[in-house]
C-alpha positions in Angstrom: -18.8 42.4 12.7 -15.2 40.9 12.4 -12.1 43.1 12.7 -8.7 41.8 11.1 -5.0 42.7 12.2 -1.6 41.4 12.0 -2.1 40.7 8.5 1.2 38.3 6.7 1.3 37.3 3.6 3.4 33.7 2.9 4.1 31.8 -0.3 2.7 28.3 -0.7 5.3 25.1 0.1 6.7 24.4 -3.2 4.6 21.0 -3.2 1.4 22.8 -2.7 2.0 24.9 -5.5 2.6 21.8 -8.3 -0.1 20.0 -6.4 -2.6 23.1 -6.6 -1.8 23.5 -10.4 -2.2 19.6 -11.3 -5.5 18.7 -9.4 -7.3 22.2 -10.8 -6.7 20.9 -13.9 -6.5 16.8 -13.6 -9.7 16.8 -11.2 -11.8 19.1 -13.5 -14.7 16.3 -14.3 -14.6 15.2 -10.6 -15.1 18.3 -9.3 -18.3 18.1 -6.9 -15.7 16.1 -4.8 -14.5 19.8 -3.3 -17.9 19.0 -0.9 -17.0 15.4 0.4 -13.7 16.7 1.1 -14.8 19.4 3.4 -17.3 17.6 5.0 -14.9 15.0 5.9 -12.4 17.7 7.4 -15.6 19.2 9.5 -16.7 15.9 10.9 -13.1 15.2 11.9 -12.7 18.6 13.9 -16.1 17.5 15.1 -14.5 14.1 16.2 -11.5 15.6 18.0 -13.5 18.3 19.8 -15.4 15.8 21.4 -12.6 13.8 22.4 -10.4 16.8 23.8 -13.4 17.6 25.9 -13.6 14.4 27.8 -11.2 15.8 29.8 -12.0 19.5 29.6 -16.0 20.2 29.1 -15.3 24.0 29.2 -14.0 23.2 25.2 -17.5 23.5 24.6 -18.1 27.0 25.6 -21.4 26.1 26.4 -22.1 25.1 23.0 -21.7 21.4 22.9 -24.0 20.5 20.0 -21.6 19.5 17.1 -22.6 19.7 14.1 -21.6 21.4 9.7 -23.3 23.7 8.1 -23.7 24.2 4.5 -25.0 27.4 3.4 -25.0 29.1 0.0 -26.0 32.3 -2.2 -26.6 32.1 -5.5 -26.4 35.8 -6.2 -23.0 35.8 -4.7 -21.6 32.9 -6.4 -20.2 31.5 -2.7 -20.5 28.1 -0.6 -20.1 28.2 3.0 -18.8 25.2 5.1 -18.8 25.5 8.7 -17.8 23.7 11.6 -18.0 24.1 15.4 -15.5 21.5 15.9 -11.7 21.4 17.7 -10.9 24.6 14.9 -6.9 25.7 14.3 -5.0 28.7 15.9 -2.3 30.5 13.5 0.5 28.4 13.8 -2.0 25.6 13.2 -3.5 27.6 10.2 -0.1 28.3 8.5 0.8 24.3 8.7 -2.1 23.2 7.8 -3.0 25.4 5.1 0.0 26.1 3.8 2.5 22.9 3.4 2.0 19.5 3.1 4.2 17.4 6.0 3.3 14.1 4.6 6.3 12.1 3.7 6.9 10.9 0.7 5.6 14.1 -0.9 8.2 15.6 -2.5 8.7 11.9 -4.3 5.3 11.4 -5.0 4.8 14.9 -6.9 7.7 13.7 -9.1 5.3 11.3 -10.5 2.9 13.9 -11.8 3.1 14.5 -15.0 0.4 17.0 -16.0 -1.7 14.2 -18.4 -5.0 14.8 -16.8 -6.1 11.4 -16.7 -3.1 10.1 -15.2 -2.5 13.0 -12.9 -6.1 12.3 -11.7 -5.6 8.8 -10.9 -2.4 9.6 -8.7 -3.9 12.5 -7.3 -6.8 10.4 -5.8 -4.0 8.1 -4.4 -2.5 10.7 -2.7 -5.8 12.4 -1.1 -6.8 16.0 -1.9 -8.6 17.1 1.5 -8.6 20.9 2.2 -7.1 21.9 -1.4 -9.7 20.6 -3.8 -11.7 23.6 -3.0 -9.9 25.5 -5.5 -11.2 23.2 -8.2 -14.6 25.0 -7.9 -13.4 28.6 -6.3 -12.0 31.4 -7.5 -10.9 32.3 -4.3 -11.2 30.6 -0.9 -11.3 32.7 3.1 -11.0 30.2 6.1 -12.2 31.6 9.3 -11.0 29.5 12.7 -10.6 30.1 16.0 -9.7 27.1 18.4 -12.1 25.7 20.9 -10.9 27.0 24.1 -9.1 30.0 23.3 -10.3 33.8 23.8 -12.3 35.4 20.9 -10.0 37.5 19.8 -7.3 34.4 18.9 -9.3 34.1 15.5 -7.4 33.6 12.2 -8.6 34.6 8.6 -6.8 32.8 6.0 -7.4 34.1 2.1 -6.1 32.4 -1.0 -6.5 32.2 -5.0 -4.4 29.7 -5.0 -2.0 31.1 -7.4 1.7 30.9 -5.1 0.7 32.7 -1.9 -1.9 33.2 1.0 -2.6 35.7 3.2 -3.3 35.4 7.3 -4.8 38.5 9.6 -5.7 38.3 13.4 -9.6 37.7 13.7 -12.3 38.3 16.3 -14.0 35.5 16.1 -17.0 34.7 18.5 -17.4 31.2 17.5 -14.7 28.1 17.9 -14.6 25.9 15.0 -14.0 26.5 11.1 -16.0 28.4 8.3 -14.6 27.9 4.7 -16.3 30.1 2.3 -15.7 29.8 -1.8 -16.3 32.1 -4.0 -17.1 30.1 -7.3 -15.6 30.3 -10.5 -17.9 31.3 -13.5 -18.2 27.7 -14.6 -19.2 26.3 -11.3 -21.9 28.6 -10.4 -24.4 25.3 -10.1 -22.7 24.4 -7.1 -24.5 27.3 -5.7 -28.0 25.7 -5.9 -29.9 23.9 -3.2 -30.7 21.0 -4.5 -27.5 20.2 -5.7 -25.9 20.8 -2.0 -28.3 18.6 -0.8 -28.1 15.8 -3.3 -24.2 15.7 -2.8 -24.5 15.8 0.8 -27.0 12.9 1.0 -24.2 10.6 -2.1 -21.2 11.4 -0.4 -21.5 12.2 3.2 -25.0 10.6 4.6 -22.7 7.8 6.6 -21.1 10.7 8.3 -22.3 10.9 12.4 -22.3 14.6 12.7 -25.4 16.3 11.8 -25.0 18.2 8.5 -27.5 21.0 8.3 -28.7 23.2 5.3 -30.9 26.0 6.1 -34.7 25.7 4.7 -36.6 29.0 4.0 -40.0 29.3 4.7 -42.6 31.8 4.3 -46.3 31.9 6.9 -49.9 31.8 4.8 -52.5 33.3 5.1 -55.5 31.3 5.7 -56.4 31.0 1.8 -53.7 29.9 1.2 -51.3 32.5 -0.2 -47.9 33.4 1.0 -47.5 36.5 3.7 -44.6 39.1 2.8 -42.2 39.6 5.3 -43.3 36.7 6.9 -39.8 34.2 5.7 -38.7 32.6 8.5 -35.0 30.4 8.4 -34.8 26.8 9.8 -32.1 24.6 9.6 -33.1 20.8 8.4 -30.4 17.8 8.9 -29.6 16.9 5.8 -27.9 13.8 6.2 -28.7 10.0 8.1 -25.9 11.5 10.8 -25.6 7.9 12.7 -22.2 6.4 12.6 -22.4 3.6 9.7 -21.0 0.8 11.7 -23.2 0.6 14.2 -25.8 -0.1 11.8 -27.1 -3.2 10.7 -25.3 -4.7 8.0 -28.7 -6.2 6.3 -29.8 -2.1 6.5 -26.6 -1.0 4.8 -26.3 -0.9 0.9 -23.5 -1.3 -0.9 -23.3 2.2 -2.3 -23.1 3.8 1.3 -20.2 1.3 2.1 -18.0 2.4 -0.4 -19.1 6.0 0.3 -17.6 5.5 4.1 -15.2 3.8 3.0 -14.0 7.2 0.7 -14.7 9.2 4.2 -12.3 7.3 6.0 -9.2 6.6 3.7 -9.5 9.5 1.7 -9.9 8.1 -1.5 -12.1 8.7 -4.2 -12.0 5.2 -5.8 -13.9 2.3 -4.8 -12.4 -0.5 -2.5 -12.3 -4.0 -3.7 -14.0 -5.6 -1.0 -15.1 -4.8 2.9 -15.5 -7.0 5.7 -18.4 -5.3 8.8 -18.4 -7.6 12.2 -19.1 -7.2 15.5 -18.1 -9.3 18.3 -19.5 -9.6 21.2 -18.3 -11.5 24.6 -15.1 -11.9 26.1 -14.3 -8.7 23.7 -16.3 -6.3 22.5 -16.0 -4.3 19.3 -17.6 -3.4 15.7 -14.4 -3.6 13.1 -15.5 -2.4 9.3 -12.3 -3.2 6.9 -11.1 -2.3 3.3 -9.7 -3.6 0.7 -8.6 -0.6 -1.3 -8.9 -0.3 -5.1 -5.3 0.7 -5.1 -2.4 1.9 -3.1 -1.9 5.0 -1.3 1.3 6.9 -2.8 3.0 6.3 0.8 2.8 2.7 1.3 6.4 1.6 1.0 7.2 4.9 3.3 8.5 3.7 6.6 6.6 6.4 8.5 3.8 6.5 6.2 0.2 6.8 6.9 -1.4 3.4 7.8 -3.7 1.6 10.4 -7.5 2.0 11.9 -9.5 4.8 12.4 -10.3 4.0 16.5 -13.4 4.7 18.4 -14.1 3.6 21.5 -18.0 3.9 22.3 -18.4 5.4 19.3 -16.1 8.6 20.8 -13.4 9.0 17.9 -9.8 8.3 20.1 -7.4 8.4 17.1 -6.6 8.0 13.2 -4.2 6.0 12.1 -4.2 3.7 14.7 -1.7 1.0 14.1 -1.4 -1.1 17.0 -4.7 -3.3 15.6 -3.1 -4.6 12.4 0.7 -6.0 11.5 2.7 -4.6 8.9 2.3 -6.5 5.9 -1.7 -5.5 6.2 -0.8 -1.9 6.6 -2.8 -1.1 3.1 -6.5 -2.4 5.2 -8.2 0.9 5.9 -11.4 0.8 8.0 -13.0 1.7 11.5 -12.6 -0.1 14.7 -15.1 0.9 17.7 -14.5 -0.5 21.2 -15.6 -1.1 24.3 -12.6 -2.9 25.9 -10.4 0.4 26.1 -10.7 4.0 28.1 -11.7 6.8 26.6 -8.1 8.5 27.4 -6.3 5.9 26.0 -2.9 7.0 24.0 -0.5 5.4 21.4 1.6 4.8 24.1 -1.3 2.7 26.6 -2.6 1.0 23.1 1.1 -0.9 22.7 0.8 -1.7 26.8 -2.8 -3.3 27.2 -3.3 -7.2 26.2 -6.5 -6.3 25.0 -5.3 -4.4 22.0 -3.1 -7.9 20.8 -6.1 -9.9 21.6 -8.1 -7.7 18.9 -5.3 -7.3 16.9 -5.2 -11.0 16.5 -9.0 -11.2 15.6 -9.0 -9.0 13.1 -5.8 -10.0 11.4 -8.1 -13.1 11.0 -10.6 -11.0 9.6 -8.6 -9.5 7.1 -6.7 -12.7 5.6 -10.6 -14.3 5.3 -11.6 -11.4 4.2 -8.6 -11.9 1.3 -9.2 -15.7 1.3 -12.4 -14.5 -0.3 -11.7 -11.9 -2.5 -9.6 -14.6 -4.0 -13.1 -16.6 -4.9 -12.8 -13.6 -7.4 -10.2 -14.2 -9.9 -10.1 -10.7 -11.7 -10.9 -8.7 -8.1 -8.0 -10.7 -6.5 -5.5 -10.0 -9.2 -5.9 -6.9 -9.2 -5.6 -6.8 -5.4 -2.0 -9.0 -6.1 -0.8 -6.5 -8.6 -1.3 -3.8 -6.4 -0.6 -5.2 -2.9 1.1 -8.4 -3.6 4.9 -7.6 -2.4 3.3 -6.3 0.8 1.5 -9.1 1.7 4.6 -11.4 0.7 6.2 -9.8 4.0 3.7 -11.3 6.4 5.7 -15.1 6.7 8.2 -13.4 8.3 6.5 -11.2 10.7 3.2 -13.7 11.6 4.2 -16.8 12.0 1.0 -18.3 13.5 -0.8 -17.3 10.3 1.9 -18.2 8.1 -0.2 -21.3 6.4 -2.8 -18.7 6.0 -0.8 -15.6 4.4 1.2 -18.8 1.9 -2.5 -19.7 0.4 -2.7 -15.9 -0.5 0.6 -15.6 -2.5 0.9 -15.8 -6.2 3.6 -16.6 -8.3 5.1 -16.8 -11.7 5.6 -20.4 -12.9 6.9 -22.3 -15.6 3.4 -23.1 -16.3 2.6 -20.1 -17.5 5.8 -18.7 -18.8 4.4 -15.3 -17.8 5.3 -12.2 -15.7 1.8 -12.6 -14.1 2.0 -13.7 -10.6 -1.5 -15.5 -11.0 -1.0 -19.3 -9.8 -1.3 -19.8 -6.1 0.5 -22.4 -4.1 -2.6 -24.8 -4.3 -2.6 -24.5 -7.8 1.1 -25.9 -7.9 0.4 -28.7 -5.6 -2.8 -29.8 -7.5 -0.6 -30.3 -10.5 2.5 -32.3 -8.9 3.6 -34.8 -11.2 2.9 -38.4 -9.1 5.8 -39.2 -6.6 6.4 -34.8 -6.4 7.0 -34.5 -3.0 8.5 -31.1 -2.8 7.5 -27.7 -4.2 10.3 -26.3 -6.3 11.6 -22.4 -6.6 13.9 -20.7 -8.3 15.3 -16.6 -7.2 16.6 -14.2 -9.8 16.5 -10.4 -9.9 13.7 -9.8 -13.4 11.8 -12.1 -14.8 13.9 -12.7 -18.3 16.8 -13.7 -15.9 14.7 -16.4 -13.9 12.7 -17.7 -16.5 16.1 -18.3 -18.9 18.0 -20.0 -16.1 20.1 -22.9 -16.7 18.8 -24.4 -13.5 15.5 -25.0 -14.8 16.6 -27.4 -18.1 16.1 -30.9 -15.8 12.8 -29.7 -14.5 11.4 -28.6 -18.4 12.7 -31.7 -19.6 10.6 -33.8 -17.2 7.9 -31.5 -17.1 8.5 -30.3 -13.1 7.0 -27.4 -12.6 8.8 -24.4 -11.0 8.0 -21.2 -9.2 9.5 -17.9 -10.7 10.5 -15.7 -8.8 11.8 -12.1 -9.5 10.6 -9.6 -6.5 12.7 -8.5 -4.7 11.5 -9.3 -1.5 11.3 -13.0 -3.1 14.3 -14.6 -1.4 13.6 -12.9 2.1 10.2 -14.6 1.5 11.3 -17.5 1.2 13.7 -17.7 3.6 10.7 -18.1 6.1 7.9 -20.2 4.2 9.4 -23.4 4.5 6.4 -25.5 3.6 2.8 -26.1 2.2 0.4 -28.3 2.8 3.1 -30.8 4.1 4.9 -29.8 1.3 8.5 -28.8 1.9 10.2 -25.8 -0.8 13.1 -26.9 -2.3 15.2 -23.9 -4.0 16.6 -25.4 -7.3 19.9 -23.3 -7.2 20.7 -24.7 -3.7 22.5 -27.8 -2.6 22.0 -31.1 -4.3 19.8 -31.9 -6.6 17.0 -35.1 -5.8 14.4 -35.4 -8.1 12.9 -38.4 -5.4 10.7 -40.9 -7.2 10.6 -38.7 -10.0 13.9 -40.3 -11.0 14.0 -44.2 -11.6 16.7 -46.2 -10.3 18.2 -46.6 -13.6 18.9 -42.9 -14.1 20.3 -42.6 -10.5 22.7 -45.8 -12.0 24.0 -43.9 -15.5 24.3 -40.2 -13.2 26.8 -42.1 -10.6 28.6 -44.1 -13.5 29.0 -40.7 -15.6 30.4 -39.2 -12.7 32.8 -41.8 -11.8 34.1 -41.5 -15.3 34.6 -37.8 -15.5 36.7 -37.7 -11.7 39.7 -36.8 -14.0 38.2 -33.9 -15.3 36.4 -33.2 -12.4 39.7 -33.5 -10.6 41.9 -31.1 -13.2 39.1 -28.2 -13.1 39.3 -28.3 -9.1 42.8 -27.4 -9.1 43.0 -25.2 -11.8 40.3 -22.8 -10.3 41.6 -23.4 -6.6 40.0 -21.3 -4.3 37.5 -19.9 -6.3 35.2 -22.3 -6.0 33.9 -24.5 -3.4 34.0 -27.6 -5.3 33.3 -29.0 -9.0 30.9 -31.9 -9.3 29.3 -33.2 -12.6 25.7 -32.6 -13.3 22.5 -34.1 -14.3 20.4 -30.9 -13.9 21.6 -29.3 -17.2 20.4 -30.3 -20.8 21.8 -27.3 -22.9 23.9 -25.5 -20.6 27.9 -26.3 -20.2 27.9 -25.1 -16.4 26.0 -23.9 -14.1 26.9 -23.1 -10.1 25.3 -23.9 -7.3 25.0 -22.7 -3.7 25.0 -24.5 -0.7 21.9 -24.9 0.9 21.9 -22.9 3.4 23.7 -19.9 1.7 22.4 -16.4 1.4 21.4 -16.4 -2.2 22.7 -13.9 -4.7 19.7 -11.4 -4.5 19.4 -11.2 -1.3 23.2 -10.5 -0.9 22.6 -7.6 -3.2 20.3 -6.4 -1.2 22.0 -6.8 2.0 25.3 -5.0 0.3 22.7 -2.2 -1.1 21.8 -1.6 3.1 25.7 -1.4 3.6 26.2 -4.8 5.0 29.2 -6.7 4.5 29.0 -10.0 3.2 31.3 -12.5 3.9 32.3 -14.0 0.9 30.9 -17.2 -0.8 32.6 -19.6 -2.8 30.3 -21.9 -5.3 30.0 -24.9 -6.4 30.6 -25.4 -10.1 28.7 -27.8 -11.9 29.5 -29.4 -15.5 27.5 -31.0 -18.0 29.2 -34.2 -19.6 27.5 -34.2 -22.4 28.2 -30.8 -23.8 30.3 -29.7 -26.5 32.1 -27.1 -24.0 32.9 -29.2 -21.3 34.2 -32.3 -24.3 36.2 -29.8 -25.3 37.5 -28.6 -22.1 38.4 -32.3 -21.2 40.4 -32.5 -24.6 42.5 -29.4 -23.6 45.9 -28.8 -21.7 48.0 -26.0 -20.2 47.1 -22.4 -20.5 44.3 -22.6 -22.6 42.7 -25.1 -20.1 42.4 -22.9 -17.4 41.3 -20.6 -19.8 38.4 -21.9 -20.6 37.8 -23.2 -17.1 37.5 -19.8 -16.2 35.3 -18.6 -18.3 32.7 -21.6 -17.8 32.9 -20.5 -14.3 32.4 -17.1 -15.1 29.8 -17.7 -17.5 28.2 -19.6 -15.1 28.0 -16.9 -12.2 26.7 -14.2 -14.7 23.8 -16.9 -15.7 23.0 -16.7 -11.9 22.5 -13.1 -11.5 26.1 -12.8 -9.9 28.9 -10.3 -10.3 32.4 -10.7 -11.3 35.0 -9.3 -9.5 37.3 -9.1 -12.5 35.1 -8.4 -15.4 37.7 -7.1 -17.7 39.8 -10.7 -17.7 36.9 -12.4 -18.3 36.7 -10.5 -21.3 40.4 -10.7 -22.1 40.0 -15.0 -21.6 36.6 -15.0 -23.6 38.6 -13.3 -26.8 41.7 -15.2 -26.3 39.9 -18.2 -26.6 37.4 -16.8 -29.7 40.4 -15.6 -31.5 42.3 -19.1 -30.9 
């Protein structure tokens, strides 16, 4: 019989309470998922238990069996989950049962909207764990006591989930974790035997530890009929409880890989795709990847969540181990079991040992073949792209031996399609280069409208040069470090001079170099009249309807990325353009017709005009506007 003392009671983090509200409600057709969750929380206590007492056996308490227990009563309306795993002392009980630490939350919860289908969606992204138990319960008592401590260091934790929770000093003889639910009216049939089982053996037969229901039986008499009294209790395994991915893979269906692959990242949507290998020889090591169905609500968080779960022979080491994958894969999830590291390996030995690059390297392999064919799948890999697309666009700059590998994976906007969809790949732009193409042409703007309506684009339409679109943000970093493809050298088409190649026949090159010898007067009068605003003025054969356009030097930090840069609180040294004119516009006839004041006028504006086409920013808006109705009003 348990005694209680030193009873508190504290009011739920503000998150938990918006969180607690939302998935009651949003995760009401979902529900049975309250079991996986709690399973997966056991067999992770489990996990670190045995870990902790590779260096300290007396963790055990002489009980060294790990295992869950499921138990239920019908009568009473309650489920029982318990553990004899690492278990939580009060501190322990009061973080983890009490706030959420993850980062990001706070930003995350703003999303939630209380539309149940929606709210459902992000709530899967986000992971519900511990608190989805109050989608079935009316009330919920947690009973812990850490492995290791004395029995009198127990905690009792009791909530309704309505704003607070209550936490008393427990006498505990057991280490570990018992949860026990008391249903609500309306989820009584969680209460039933079969059902356990069933959801045990759907959602949690991958996982190692044994999970145990207990199995009532009654002696017979030697005709056959049932003895009172006679019930005896026996507890049956329940569940496969061997470690998936040490399994064959031709023994594996593909139901109980997505099922892990819920156990391990928390997720209760399917992944796209998985990739299980082992390796044997100079290393050793079984990897199992994912490809998730969609991205966790912390992936663009700089401390958020991301890497491997680690084993090493088959001991769990670690979560979140992300020494064994780059960056720009952070959104992989999956398993990695070794042999090639010791058992008391840390974070800090994983970023010392060669091995751990060696393997890292492998299965950064893995993953991009494993995304090489996903791609095979059109639909699969688009939505993939729409979902982890600007991630994946940062691996040029941070892998550069795999940076042929990563370019084959990006998609892109083009003037092929005319569409926000970034659905054509680089080899789909190569295959149709117009004959004597020898460059892959780009263009940078901040949206879509902006990039697709540039002047810079009115030579390629006109000869049917395609051009990539692009409008991420990340888009000019990007490029700044994928400098070719398949021999294939990118060429940004608001940089430096323009040179169709062979696309352009000698006679054209003849007329461009006579037009411009005939407009060095005009050429010469809009230099000095803009001064030191601009780097130089040039006439243009890239422009069909535009009067103007300007143009960076090649090697110039492009306007987006200055943005970006001055966003971060850099300080950007100042860049002059070069202003381009069309001859044969209107505008620029015009412009050649006019003298004195109203010359520079116009000038001016073309220029401005010109920068506001690019996605640039005028450092004197107000006389632009002033010049603009001069001129209008003239």
């Amino acid at each position: 019989m348990s005694t209680t003392a030193h009873e508190e009671t504290l009011g739920f983090q503000t998150e938990v309470k918006q969180l607690l509200h939302l998935m009651i409600h949003s995760l009401y057709s979902n529900r049975e998922i309250f079991l996986r969750e709690l399973i997966s929380n056991a067999a992770d206590a489990c996990d670190k238990l045995r870990y902790a007492a590779l260096d300290n056996d007396a963790l055990y308490e002489g009980d060294s069996e790990l295992r869950i227990e499921i138990e239920h009563d019908s009568k009473a309306g309650t489920v029982t989950v318990r553990d004899n795993g690492i278990g939580m002392d009060r501190d322990e009980v009061i973080k983890n049962l009490g706030t959420i630490a993850r980062s990001g939350t706070a930003e995350f919860l703003k999303q939630l909207s209380g539309e149940q289908q929606k709210d459902a969606r992000l709530i899967g992204q986000f992971g519900v764990g511990f608190y989805s138990s109050f989608i079935v319960a009316d009330e919920v008592t947690v009973r812990t006591r850490k492995a290791g401590s004395d029995k009198d260091a127990g905690v009792e934790w009791r909530s309704k989930g309505e704003g607070e929770f209550t936490v008393a000093d427990l006498e505990r003889e057991a280490h570990g974790t018992e949860i026990v639910l008391k249903l609500k009216k309306d989820a009584k049939e969680f209460a039933d035997d079969f059902r356990l089982r069933s959801l045990v053996r759907k959602y949690s037969d991958h996982i190692e530890v044994p999970v145990r229901m207990p199995r009532v039986e009654t002696a017979k008499d030697d005709d056959g009929n049932e003895i009172e009294g006679s019930e005896v209790t026996s507890w049956e395994t329940v569940n496969e409880a061997t470690a998936l991915w040490v399994r064959p893979k031709s023994e594996i269906s593909d139901d109980e890989y997505k099922a892990f692959y819920k156990h391990v990242a928390h997720d209760f949507a399917d992944p796209l795709t998985w990739s299980h290998n082992k390796v044997e020889g100079k290393l050793e090591y079984t990897s199992l990847l994912y490809v998730p169905g969609r991205a966790p609500f912390d992936l663009y968080e700089r401390d958020g969540t991301r890497g491997v779960k680690l084993y090493v022979q088959r001991v769990f080491i670690m979560d979140d181990a992300e020494q064994f994958l780059p960056l720009y894969l952070r959104f992989i999830k999956g398993v990695l079991d070794t042999r090639e590291l010791s058992l008391n390996v840390s974070r800090e030995l994983l970023q010392q040992d060669p091995k751990v690059e060696k393997i890292k390297g492998a299965l950064t392999k893995r993953a991009l073949d494993m995304l090489k064919k996903l791609a095979k799948d059109k639909e699969a890999y688009q939505t993939f792209w729409n979902t982890f697309g600007s991630v994946l666009k940062e691996g040029p700059a941070e892998d550069f031996a795999n940076r042929e590998k990563i370019a084959g994976l990006l998609r892109f906007s083009t003037t092929q399609t005319d569409s926000t969809t970034q659905d054509q790949s680089l080899a789909d732009y190569v295959s149709r280069m117009k004959e004597g193409q020898e460059k892959i042409y780009y263009i940078v703007a901040d949206g879509f409208n902006a990039v697709k309506n540039s002047p810079h684009l009115e030579i390629f339409r006109k000869k049917g040069i395609e051009v990539l679109l692009l409008h991420d943000r990340i888009d000019e970093w990007l490029m700044s470090h994928l400098h070719e493809f398949d021999g294939k050298r990118f060429v940004d088409v608001a940089k430096g001079d323009l040179d169709l190649g062979e696309i352009e026949g000698e006679e054209e090159k003849k007329a461009q170099e006579e037009t411009a010898k005939a407009k060095e007067s005009l050429v010469k009068r809009v230099r000095e009249s803009l001064g030191d605003t601009v780097q130089e003025v040039k006439v243009t054969h890239r422009l069909t309807d535009s009067p103007a356009c300007v143009v960076l030097p090649e090697h110039e930090m492009g306007y987006q990325m200055r943005r970006i840069m001055e966003a971060a609180g850099q300080k950007m040294p100042e860049v002059k353009p070069i202003l381009e004119l069309n001859p044969d516009h209107a505008l620029v006839e015009r412009l050649e017709a006019t003298e004195g004041e109203r010359f520079d006028d116009l000038a001016r504006v073309l220029l401005d005009q010109a920068i506001i086409a690019e996605g640039g920013h005028l450092d004197d808006p107000a006389a632009y506007v002033k010049r603009l109705n001069a001129l209008l009003s003239a």
